[in-house]
C-alpha positions as CSV (number, residue, x, y, z in Angstrom):
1,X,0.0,0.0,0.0
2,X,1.1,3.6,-1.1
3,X,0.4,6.8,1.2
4,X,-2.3,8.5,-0.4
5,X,-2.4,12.1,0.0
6,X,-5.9,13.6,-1.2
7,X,-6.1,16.4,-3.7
8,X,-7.8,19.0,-0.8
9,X,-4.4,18.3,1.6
10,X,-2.2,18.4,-0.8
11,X,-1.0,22.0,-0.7
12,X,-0.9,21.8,3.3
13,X,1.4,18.7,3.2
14,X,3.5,20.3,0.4
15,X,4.2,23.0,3.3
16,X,6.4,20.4,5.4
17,X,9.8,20.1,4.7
18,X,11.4,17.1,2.6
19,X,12.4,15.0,5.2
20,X,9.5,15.1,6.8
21,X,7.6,14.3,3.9
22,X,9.6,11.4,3.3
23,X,9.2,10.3,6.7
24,X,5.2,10.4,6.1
25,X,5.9,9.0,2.6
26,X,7.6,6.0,4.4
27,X,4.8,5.3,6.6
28,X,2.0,4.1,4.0
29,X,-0.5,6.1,4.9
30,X,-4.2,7.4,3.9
31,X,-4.6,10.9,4.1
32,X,-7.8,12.5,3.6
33,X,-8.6,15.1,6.5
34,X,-6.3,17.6,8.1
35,X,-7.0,15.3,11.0
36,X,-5.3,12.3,9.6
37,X,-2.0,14.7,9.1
38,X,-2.1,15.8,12.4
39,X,-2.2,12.2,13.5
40,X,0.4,10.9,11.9
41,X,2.9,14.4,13.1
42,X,1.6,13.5,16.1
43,X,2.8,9.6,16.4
44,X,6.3,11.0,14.4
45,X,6.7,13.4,17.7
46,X,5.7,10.6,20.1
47,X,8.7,8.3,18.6
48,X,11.0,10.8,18.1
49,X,10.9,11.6,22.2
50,X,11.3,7.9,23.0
C-alpha cells in the first residue's frame, strides 16, 4: 500500500519540509482530513521523544 495524500491536503502537506515528507511517505499512509496529518505528526513526535 502507497500513502495516499488527497487532492484538498495536498498544498498543506506540500508545506512540510522534505524530510519530513519522506518520513510520512515511508509510513503508507491514507490521508484525507487535516485530522489524519495531524495524526500521523503526532505519532512521528511521540517516537522521536522515545
Amino acid at each position: 500500500m502507497a500513502t495516499y495524500v488527497a487532492p484538498p491536503l495536498q498544498e498543506k502537506f506540500e508545506t512540510l519540509s522534505a524530510e519530513l515528507k519522506d518520513c510520512i511517505l515511508e509510513r503508507n499512509v491514507q490521508l484525507y482530513t487535516l485530522q489524519d496529518l495531524i495524526r500521523v505528526l503526532e505519532d512521528i513526535v511521540k517516537e522521536g521523544e522515545s
